[in-house]
C-alpha positions in Angstrom: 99.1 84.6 177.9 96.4 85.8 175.9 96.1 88.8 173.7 93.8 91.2 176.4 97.4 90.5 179.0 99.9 91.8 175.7 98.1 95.1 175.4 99.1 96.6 178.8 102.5 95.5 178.2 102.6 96.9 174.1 101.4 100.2 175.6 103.5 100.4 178.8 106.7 100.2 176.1 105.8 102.9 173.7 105.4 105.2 176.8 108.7 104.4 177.5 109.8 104.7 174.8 107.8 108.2 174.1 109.5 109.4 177.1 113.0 108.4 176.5 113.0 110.0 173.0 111.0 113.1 174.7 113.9 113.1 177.3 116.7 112.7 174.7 115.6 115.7 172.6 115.1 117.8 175.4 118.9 117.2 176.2 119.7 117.6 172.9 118.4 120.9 172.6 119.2 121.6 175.6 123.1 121.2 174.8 124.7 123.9 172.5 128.0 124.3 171.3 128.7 127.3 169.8 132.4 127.7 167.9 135.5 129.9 168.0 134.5 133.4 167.0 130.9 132.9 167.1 128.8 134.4 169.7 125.0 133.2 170.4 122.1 135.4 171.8 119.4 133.5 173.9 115.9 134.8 174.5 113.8 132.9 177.3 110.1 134.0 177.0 110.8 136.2 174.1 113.2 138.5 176.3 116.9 138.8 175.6 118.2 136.3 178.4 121.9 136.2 177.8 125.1 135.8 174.9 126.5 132.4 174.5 130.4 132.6 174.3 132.7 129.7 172.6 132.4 125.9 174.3 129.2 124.3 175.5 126.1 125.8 176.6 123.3 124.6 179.0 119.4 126.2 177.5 116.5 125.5 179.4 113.8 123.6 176.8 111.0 125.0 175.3 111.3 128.6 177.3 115.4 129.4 175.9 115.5 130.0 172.3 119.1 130.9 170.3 119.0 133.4 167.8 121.5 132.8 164.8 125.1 132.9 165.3 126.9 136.4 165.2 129.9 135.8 163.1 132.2 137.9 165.9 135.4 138.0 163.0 136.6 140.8 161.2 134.7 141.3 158.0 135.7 142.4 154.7 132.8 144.0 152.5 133.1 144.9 148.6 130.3 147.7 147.8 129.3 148.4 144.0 130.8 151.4 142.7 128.8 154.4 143.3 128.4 157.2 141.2 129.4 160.6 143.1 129.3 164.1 142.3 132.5 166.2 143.0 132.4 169.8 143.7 133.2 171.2 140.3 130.1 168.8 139.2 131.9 165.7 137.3 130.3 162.8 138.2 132.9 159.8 139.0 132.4 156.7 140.2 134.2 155.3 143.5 134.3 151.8 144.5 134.8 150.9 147.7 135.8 148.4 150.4 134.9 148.4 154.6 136.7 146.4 157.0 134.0 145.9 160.3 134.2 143.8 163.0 131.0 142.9 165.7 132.3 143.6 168.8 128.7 143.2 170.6 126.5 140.4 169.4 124.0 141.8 171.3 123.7 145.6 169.8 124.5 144.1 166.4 121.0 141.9 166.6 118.8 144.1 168.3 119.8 147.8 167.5 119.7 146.7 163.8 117.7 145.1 161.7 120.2 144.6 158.9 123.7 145.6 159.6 125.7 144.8 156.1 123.1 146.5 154.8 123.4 149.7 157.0 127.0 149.9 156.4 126.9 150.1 153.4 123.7 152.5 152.6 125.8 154.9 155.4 129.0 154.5 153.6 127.5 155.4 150.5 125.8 158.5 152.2 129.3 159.7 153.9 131.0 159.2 150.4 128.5 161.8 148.9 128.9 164.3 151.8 132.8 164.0 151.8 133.6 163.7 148.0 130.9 166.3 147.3 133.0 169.3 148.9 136.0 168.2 147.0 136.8 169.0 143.3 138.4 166.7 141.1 141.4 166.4 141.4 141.4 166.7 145.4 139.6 163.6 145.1 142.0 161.6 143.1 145.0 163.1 145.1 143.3 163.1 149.1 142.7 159.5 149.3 144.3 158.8 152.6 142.3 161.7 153.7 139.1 160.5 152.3 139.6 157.1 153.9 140.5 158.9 157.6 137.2 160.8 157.3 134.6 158.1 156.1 136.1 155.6 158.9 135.6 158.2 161.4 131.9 159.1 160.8 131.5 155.2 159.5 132.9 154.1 163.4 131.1 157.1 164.9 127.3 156.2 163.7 128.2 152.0 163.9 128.9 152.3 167.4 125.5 151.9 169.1 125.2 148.7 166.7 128.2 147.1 168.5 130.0 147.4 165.7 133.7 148.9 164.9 134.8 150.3 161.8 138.4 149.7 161.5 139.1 150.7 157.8 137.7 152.0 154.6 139.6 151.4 151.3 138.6 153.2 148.0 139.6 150.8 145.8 139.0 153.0 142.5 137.9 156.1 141.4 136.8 156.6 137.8 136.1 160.0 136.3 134.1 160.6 133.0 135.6 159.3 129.6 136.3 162.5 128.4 138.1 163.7 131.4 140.1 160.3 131.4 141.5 161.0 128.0 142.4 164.7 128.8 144.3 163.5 131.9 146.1 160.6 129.3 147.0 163.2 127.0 148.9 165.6 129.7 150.3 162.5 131.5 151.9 161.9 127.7 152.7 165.1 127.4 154.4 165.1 130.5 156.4 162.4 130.0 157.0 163.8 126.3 158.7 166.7 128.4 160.6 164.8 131.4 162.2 162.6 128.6 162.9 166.2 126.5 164.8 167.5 129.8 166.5 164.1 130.0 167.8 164.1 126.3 168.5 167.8 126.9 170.4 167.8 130.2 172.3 164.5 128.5 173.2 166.8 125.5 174.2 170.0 127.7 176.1 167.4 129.7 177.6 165.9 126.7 178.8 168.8 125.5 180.8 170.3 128.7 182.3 167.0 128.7 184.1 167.9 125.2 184.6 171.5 125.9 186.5 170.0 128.7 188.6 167.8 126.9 189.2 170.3 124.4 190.0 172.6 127.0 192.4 170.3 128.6 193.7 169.4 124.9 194.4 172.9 124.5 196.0 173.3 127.9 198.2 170.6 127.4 199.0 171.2 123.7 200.4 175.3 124.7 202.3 173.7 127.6 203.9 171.5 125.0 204.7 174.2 122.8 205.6 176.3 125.6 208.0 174.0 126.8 209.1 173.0 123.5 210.4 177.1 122.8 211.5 177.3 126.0 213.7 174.2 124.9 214.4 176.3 121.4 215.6 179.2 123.1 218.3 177.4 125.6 219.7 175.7 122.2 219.7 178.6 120.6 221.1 180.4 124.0 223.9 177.8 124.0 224.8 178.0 120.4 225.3 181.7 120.7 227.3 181.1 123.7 229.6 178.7 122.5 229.9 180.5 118.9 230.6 183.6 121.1 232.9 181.9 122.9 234.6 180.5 120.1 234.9 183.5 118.2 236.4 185.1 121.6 239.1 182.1 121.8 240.2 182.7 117.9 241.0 186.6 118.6 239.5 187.7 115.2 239.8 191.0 113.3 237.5 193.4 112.4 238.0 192.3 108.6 236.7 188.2 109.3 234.0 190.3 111.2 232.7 192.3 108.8 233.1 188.9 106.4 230.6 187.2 108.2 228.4 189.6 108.7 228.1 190.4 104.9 227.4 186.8 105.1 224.2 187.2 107.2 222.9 189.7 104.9 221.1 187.6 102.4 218.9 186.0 105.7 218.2 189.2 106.9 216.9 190.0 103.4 214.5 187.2 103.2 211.5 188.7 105.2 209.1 191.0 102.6 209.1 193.6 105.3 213.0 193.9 106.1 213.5 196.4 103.5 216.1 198.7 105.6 219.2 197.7 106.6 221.2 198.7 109.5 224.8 198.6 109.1 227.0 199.2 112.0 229.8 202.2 112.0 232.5 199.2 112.4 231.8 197.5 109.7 232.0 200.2 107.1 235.1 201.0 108.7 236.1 197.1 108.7 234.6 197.1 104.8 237.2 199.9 103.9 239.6 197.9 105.5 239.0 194.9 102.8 238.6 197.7 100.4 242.2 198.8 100.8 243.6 195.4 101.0 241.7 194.6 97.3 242.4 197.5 95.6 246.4 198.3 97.5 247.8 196.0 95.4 246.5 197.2 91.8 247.2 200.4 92.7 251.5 199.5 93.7 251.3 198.2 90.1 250.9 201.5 88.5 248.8 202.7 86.0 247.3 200.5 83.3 248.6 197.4 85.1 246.3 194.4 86.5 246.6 193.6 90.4 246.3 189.8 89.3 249.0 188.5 87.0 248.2 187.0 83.5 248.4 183.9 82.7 
């Protein structure tokens, strides 16, 4: 075989081989998988043809073209802080955070050029509008209502996009230097006054706690001494009683009487205020009685003589 028969033969094998790789990247493009909670968009001539799902995917060459994937997850999305102007005019600044999911792959590419970057130009705008008819401190109070209201017009306007708001988050919002001192110093001064109430009410509380005590101290103390002269007086009320009774049992005369009484005198006489005394119609008539039996006997002696012998 010369070299005029290896041409034909060099040339039939690099057609064949032309072909076969022609064939295999045809296939291969032909062949797409697309993965779990992606979606794919197709065009054939330039026209929206249809939306790939999960799992392997037949395209026709050359006239099917697949856009970029549509990541069909729920997103999270951290915007700047922006600076907005309340009502009362106090600028703060409010930094927030969107949860979005695509829920048509085919609205989110073709309805928008730019979605992330919608969303957040349109929260930004529905931040102004709904912080801007608030003062200041509705805004730092009326967060949940904030959220409700910028994930209601945020769902509202992303719809047509095929897109779902599902939640808005502020995660801060930062007034001016000078008002974030003032609010320091009454949040000191507040606590300054809860712990002043404490310490107070602990005092107030403190102190019925003794009056109590004492109270019951006191209670205690004139039950004792009640009960302690109650005690006194039956003693007493006996010692009478038996003295009475003994005095009864030995019969006595008017003279022992009046001897004891005269012996009772001196006690009577202690006070500074006793400075009358009341002697009873017996006893002078019982002190005459001693009297006579004193004097009766000096008198039987006769004049000049002594009732008492001499020694």
């Amino acid at each position: 075989m010369n070299d005029t028969d290896l041409i034909p033969t060099v040339v039939t094998i690099a057609i064949v081989v032309v072909i076969v790789i022609f064939v295999l990247t045809i296939l291969f493009k032909s062949i797409r998988i697309i993965p779990q909670a992606y979606a794919g968009v197709v065009e054939r001539l330039g026209r929206y043809h249809k939306t790939l799902t999960p799992g392997l995917n037949i395209l026709v060459p050359i006239i099917d073209r697949l856009r970029p994937l549509v990541d069909m997850r729920e997103q999270v999305v951290s915007f700047p802080p922006q600076p907005v102007i309340t009502e009362d005019n106090l600028v703060v600044s409010i930094d927030t955070v969107v949860y979005f999911q695509v829920t048509d792959a085919r609205a989110a590419t073709y309805e928008i050029a730019n979605y992330l970057g919608a969303v957040e130009q349109l929260t930004t705008t529905t931040l102004r509008n709904v912080v801007g008819g608030l003062n200041l401190e509705e805004a730092l109070t009326s967060r949940d209502n904030i959220n409700g209201q910028l994930r209601v017009v945020l769902d509202e306007a992303t719809g047509k996009w095929g897109i779902r708001v599902s939640r808005v988050e502020l995660k801060a919002i930062d007034p001016p230097a000078s008002i974030q001192d003032s609010m320091e110093k009454q949040m000191r001064a507040e606590r300054d006054r809860r712990a002043a109430i404490l310490t107070a009410e602990g005092t107030k509380q403190a102190a019925i706690l003794n009056a109590e005590g004492e109270r019951q101290a006191a209670i205690l103390k004139a039950e004792g001494d009640a009960k302690a002269a109650v005690l006194r007086a039956q003693g007493e009320a006996e010692a009478i009683q038996t003295v009475f009774h003994a005095i009864h049992a030995g019969d006595p005369d008017s003279k022992l009487l009046a001897y004891q009484y005269l012996q009772t005198l001196p006690k009577l006489a202690e006070g500074e205020s006793n400075k009358l005394w009341i002697i009873p119609s017996e006893l002078t008539e019982a002190l005459k009685g001693i009297g006579q039996g004193f004097f009766a006997p000096r008198d039987a002696a006769g004049p000049g003589t002594d009732a008492f012998p001499r020694a």
